[in-house]
C-alpha positions in Angstrom: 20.1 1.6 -57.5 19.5 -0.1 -54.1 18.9 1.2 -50.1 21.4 -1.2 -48.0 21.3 -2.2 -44.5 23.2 -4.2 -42.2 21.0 -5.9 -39.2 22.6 -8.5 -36.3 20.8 -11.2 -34.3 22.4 -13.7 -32.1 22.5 -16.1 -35.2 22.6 -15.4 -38.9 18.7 -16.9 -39.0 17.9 -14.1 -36.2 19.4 -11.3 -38.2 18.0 -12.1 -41.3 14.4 -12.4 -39.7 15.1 -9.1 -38.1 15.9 -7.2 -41.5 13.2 -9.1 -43.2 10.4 -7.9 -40.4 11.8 -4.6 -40.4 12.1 -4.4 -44.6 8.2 -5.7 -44.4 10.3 -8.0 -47.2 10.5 -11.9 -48.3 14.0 -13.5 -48.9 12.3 -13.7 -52.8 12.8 -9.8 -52.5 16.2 -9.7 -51.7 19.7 -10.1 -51.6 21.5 -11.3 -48.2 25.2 -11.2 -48.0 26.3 -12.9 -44.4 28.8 -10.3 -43.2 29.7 -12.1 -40.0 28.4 -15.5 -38.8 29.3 -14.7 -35.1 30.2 -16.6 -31.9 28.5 -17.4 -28.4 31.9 -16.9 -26.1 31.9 -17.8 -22.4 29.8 -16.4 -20.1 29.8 -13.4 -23.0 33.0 -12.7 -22.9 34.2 -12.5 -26.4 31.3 -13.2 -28.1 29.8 -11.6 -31.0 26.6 -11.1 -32.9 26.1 -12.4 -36.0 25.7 -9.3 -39.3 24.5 -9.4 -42.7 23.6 -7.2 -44.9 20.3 -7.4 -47.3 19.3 -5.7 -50.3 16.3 -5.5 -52.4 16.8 -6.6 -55.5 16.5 -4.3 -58.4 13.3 -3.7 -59.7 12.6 -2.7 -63.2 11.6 0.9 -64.2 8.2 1.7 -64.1 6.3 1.5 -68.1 5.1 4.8 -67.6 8.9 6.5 -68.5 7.6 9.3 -69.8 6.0 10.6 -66.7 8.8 10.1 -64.7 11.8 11.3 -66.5 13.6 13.9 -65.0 12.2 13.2 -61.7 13.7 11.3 -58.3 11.6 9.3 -55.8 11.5 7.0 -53.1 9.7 3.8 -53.7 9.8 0.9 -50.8 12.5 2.5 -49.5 14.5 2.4 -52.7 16.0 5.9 -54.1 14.6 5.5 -58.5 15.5 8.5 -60.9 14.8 9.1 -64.9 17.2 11.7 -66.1 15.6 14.2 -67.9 17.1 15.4 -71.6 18.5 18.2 -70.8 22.0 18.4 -69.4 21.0 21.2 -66.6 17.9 20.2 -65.7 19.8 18.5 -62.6 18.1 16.0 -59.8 18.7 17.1 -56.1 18.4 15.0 -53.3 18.8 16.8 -49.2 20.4 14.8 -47.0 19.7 15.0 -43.1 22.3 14.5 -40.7 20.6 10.9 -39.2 20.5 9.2 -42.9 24.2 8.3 -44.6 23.6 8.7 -48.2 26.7 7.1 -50.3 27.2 8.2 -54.2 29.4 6.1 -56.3 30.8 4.9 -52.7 31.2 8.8 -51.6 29.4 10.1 -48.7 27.5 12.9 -49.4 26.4 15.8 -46.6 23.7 18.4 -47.2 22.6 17.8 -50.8 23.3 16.5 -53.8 22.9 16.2 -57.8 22.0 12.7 -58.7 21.1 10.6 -62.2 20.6 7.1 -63.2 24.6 5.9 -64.0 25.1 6.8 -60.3 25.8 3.9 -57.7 23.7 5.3 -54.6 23.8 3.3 -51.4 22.2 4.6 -48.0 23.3 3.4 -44.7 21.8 4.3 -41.2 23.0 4.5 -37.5 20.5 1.6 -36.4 21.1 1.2 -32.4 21.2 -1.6 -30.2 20.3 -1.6 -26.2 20.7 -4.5 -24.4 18.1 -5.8 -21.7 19.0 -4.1 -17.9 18.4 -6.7 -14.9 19.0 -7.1 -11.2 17.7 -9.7 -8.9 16.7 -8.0 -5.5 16.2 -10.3 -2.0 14.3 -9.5 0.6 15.4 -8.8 4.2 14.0 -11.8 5.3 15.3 -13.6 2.6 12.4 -15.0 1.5 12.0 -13.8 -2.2 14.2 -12.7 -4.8 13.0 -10.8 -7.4 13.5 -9.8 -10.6 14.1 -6.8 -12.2 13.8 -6.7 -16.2 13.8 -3.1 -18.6 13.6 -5.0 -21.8 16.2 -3.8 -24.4 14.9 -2.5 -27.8 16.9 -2.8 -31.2 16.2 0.5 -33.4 15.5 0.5 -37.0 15.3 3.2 -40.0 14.4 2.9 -43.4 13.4 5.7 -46.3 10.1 7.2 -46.6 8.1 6.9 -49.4 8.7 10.2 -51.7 6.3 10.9 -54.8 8.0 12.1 -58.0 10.0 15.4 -57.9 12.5 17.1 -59.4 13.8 17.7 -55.9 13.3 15.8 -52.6 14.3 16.0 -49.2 15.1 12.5 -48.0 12.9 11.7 -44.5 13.8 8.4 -42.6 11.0 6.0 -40.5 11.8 5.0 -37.2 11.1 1.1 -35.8 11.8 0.1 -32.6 11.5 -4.0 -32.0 12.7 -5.8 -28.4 16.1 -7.1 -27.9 15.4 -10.1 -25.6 19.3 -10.8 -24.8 18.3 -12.0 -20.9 18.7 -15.7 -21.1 17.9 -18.3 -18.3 21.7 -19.1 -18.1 22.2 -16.2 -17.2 19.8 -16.0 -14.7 20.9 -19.4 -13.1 24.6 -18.0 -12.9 23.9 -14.7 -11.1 21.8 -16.3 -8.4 24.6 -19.3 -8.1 27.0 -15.7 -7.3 24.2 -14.6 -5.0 23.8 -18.3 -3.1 20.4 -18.2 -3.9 19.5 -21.8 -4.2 15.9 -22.6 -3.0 12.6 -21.7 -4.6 13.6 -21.4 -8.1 10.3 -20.5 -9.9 11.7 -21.8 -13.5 8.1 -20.3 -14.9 8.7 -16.6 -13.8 12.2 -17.1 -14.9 11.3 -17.7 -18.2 8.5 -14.9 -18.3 11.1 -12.4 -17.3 13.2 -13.5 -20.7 10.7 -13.4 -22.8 8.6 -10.1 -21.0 8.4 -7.2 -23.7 7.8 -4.4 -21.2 9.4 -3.3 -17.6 8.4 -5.6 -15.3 9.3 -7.8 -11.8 9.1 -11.0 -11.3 9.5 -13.6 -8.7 11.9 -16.1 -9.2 12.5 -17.6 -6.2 10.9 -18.0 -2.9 11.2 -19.7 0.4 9.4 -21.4 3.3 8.0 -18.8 5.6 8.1 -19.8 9.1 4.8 -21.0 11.1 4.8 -18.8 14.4 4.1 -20.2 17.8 1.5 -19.3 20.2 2.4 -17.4 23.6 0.5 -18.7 26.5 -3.1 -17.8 26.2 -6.3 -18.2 28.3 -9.1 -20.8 27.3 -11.9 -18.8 28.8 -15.2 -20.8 30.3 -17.3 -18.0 31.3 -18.3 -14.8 30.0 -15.9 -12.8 30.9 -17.4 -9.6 28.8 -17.4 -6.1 30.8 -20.5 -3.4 30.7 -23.8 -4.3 30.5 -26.0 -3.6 27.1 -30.1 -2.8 27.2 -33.1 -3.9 24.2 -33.8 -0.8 22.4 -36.9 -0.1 21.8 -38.4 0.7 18.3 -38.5 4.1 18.9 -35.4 4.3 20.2 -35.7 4.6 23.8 -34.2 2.2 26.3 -36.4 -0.8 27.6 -34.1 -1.4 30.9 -36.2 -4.0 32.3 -34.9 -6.2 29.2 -31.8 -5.7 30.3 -29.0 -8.5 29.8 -27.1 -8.5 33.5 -23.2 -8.0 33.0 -21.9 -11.6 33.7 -21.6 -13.0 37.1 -20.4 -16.5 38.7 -20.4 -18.4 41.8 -17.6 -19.7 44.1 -16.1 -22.4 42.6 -16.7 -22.1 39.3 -13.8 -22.3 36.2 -13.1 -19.1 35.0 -10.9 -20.4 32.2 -7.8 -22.5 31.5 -3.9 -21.7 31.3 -2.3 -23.1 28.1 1.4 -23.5 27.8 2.7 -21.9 24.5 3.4 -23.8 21.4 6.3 -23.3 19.8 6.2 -22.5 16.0 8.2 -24.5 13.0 11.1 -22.7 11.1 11.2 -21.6 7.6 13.5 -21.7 5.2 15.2 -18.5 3.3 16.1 -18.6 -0.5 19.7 -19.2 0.1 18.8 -22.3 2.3 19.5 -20.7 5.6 17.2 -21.9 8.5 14.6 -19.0 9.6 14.0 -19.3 12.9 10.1 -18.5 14.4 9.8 -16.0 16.8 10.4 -17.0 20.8 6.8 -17.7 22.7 6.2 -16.8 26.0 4.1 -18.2 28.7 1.3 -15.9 29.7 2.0 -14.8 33.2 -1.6 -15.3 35.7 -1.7 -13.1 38.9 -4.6 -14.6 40.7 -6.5 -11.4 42.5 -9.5 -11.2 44.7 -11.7 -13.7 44.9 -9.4 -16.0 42.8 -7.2 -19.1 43.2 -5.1 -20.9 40.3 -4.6 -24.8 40.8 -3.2 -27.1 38.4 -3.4 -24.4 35.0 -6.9 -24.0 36.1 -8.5 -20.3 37.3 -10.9 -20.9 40.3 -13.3 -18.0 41.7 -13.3 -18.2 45.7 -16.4 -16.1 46.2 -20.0 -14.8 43.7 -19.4 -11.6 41.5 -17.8 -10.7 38.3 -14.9 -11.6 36.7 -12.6 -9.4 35.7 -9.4 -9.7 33.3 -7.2 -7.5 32.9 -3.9 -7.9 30.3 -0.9 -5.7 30.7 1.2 -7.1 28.1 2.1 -10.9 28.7 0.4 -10.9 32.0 -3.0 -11.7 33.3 -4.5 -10.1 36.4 -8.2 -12.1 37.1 -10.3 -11.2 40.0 -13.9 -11.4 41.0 -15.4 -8.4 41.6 -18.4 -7.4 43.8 -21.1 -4.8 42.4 -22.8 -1.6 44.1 -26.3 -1.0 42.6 -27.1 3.1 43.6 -30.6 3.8 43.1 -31.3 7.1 42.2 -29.3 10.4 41.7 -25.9 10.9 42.7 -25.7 14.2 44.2 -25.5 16.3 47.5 -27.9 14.1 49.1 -25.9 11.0 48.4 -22.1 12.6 48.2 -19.5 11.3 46.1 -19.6 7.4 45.2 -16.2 5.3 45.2 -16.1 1.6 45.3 -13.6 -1.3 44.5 -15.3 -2.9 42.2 -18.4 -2.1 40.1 -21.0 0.7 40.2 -24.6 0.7 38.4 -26.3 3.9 38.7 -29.6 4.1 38.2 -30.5 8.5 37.8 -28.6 11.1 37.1 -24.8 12.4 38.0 -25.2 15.8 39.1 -22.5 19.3 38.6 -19.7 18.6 40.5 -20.1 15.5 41.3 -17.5 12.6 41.5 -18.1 8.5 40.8 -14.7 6.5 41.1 -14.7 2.6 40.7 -11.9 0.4 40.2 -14.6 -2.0 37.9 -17.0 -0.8 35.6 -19.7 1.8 35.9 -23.1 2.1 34.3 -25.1 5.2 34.2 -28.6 5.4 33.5 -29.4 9.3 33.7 -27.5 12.4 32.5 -23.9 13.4 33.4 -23.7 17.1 34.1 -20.4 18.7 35.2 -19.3 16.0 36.6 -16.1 13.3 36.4 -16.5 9.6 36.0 -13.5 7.6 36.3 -13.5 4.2 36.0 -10.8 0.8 35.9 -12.3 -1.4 33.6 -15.5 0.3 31.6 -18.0 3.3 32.0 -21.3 2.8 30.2 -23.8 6.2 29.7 -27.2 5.6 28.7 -28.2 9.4 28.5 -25.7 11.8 27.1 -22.9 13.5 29.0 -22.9 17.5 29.3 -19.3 19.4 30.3 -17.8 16.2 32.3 -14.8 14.8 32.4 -14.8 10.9 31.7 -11.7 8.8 32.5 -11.5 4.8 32.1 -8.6 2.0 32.5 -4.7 3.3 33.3 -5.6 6.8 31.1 -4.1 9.5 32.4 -5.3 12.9 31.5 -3.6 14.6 29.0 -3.6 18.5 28.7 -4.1 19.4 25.2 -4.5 23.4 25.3 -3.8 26.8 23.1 -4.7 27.4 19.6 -6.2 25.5 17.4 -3.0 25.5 15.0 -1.1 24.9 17.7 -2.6 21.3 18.8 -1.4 19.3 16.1 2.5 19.9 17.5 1.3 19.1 20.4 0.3 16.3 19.5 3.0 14.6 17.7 4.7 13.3 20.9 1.7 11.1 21.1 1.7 10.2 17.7 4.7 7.3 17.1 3.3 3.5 15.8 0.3 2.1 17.3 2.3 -0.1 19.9 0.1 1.3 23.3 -1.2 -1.6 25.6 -4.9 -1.0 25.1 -6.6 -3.3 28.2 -9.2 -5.9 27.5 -12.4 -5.1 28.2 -11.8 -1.1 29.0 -14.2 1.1 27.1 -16.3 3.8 27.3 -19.8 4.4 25.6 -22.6 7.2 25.4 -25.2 8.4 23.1 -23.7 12.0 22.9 -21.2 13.9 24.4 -21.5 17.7 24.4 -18.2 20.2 25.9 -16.8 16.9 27.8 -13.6 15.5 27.9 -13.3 11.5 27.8 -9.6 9.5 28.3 -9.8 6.0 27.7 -7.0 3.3 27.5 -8.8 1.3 25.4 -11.9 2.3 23.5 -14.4 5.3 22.8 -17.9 4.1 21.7 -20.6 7.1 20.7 -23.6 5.2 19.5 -25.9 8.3 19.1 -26.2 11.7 17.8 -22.9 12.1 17.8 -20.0 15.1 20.2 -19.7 18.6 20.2 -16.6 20.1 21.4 -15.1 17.4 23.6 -11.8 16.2 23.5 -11.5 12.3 23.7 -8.3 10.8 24.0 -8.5 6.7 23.3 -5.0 4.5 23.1 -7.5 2.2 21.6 -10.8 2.5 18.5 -12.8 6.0 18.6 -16.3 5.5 17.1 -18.8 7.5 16.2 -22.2 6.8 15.1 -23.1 10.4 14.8 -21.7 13.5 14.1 -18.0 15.3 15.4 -18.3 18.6 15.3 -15.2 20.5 17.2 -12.7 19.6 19.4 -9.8 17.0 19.1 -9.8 13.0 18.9 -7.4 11.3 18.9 -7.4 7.6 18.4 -4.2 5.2 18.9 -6.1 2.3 16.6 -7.6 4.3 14.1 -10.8 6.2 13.8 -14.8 5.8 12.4 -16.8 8.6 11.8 -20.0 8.8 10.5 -19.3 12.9 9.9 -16.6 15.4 10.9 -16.7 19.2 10.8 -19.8 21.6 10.0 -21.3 23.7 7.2 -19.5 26.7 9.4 -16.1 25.2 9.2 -15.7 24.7 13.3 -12.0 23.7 13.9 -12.0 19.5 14.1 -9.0 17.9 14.1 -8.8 13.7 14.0 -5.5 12.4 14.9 -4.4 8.5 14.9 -0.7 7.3 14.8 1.0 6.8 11.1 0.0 3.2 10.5 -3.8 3.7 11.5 -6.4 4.6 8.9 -9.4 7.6 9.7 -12.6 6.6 7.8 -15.7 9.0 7.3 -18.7 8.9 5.8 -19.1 12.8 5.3 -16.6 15.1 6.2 -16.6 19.1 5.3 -14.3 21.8 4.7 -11.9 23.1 6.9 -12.1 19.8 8.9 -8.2 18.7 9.5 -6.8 15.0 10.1 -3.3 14.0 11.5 -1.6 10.6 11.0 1.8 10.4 12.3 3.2 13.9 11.8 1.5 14.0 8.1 -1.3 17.0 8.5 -4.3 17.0 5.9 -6.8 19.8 5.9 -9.9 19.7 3.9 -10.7 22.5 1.7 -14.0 20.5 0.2 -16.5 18.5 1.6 -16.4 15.1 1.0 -17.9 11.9 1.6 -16.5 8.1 2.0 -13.1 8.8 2.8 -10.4 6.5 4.1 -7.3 7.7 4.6 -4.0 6.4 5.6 -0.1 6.9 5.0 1.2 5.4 1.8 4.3 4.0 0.5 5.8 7.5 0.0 4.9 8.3 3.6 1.7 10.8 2.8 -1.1 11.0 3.5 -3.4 8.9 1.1 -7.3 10.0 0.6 -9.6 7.8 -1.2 
């Protein structure tokens, strides 16, 4: 008796080395009979896959006949039985429903008797899947990729069975791939698709021959070099605020200090260069990609400022100033007032177009307004400091309100709950216009509000309470603990929250990224509309949105 099998291949060779690998067989072993030599077709229609049909060759009965008689088994796949001498001493043989057992060329359900004059044939219901593919171009049209879910071809064969007067037939399972992707193929669907430049012939042949899911680019264009708008070739420093040597102990040595830049009459603030214009790509179907338009920078000449010739002349001595509001430049030179001592009843109120450095303390209810930059020396107390270009503390701020650059302030009030709808409306893609130069920075910040239209610098023990509003970087060198920040170019805290779970929300718009070093429980971020609330503490986090549009921890 003899197990048969038919196996296919898109020649006769690969059908035959597919039943041999899956029989674990030689061609020495066996029989082949070539049931159907096959044929290619056009483009695969009409073709057909090559069948044949192998079978081990008898083998002889084992010497030891006396142990075996009256028993069935399973050798190497092979069905073997000795009939015993007794005419109702009967072999049975269970049939599942997956394996098609054949007895003198009947098919046989359930059970059934068997004995050594019958002709016994199984068969099984091998399947076939065919490799699934699609080639997928970008937007841009400068890749094409390939998709590729290998197909499998499924194999069964009899188990091993010892002995027995009765056995219950039990088929193995072997699953090999069925490469049937060819290059051809490959080459004709992106002919259909017009996809004619880039081919990458190596990832082409990688995806035929790839065994497991996979994508692979096959074909790629010529991204285009982008021009350069008009820009400014600065000659000066052009820097705003005004930084002090710290001493070892940490105090602040202000005799060291660096002065904030300033120029004479006369001198070349910088250079206007004309745009260049960038160099076009080219897509995967050949089309031309054209670079994005550039745009010469605008340059408003303001006091204390001329422009000849694409040059940028200051007409009088202070500091220069530059301020971007999208593709335009506003320069000017401004003048600085130096107040010594506190800034109180005494001396009233200080406003002054252009820059203030104050050299004591701001005291409650007071009011400093410059259309420059402002240094502080002392403490703020209850007071409001608003400022064009850049307000600089050197001593912490207590209960003030701090505003700097175009901010306007924004009222953020109610619960706690309640703050992350309202901010939402603030919370679309990072697109503000933070200005150059406009920034505000203090050791600590305690109750205060601070707006900034560009960025919030704590380089100290940290805020308590305050609600800072930046369109451009919040970062903090210390801790936040309370109150709301939000941050239109992302956040960096060095810790967020408390021990006691004091409400601190973080918010940044959905393609900015929060980063702290320790943050604790009950301490909630916002990016975009996604809301995150921590319910351990935890330490180096960065989070961000992902591709499925959640909010990502790491």
């Amino acid at each position: 008796m003899s197990t048969l099998n038919v196996f296919t291949g898109k020649t006769v060779e690969e059908a035959i080395a597919n039943g041999l690998a899956y029989l674990g067989l030689t061609k020495e072993e066996v029989n082949i009979e070539v049931l159907n030599e096959g044929r290619k077709g056009f483009l695969k229609i009409g073709s057909k896959e090559a069948e044949v049909r192998i079978e081990r060759k008898a083998t002889p009965k084992p010497k030891d006949l006396p142990l075996q008689k009256g028993k069935v088994w399973v050798e190497s796949g092979v069905i073997h039985c000795i009939d015993s001498t007794g005419e109702k001493e009967k072999l049975m043989v269970h049939v599942p429903p997956t394996i098609l057992l054949y007895k003198n060329n009947e098919l046989m359900k359930d059970k059934c008797t068997i004995s050594e004059s019958d002709q016994v044939k199984v068969n099984f219901k091998n399947e076939e899947i065919e490799t699934k593919w699609k080639i997928e171009m970008t937007k841009d049209r400068l890749t094409a990729t390939l998709k590729v879910e290998p197909g499998t071809k499924t194999f069964y064969k009899l188990r091993d069975q010892k002995p027995a007067r009765e056995i219950k037939l039990e088929a193995i399972k072997t699953v090999i791939p069925n490469l049937t992707l060819t290059a051809e193929e490959i080459h004709k669907r992106l002919m259909r698709l017009g996809i004619t430049t880039g081919i990458q012939e190596e990832q082409i042949d990688a995806a035929c021959k790839a065994e497991t899911n996979g994508e692979f680019i096959i074909a790629k264009g010529e991204s285009p070099v982008e021009g350069k708008n008009g820009w400014l070739e600065y000659l000066v420093d052009v820097k705003e605020g005004k930084s002090f040597k710290e001493r070892k102990d940490g105090s602040i040595d202000f005799r060291e200090g660096v002065d904030i830049p300033s120029i004479e009459a006369s001198t070349t603030i910088a250079i206007i260069h004309d745009p260049i214009e960038g160099l076009a790509g080219k897509g995967v179907t050949g089309e031309v990609i054209v670079p994005k338009p550039v745009q010469p920078l605008v340059v408003k000449a303001g006091r204390g400022v001329k422009i000849s010739d694409h040059q940028i002349l200051a007409t009088s001595m202070g500091r220069p100033s530059v301020q971007m509001r999208g593709n335009t430049a506003i320069i000017t030179v401004l003048p600085k007032l130096e107040h010594r001592g506190d800034v109180g009843l005494e001396s009233g109120n200080l406003r002054f177009n252009g820059d203030i450095v104050i050299s004591g303390n701001v005291e409650n209810h007071m009011e400093v307004v410059a259309n420059g930059s402002v240094e502080i020396r002392g403490t703020t107390s209850e007071a409001k400091i608003k400022a064009g270009q850049s307000i600089t503390h050197y001593s912490n701020v207590i209960a003030s309100e701090i505003l700097v650059g175009n901010s306007e302030r924004i009222e953020i009030s109610g619960e706690f709950e309640q703050q992350v709808e309202t901010m939402n409306q603030l919370l679309e893609p990072s697109n503000f216009e933070t200005e150059i130069g406009v920034f505000v920075q203090m050791p600590s910040a305690i109750n205060s509000t601070i707006y900034s239209s560009g960025d919030v610098f704590i380089n100290k023990q940290g805020c308590y309470n305050c609600t800072i509003f930046a369109k451009g970087l919040i970062e903090v060198k210390g801790f936040v603990r309370g109150g709301r920040l939000f941050a239109g170019l992302g956040a960096r805290l060095e810790e967020a929250g408390s021990k006691g779970g004091t409400p601190t929300l973080i918010c940044v718009p959905h393609d900015q990224i929060i980063t702290i070093k320790n943050v604790f429980s009950e301490t909630t971020i916002q990016i975009g509309k996604r809301v995150y609330k921590f319910t351990k503490d935890m330490t180096n986090i960065v989070a961000r949105i992902d591709e499925q549009g959640s909010i990502s921890i790491r």
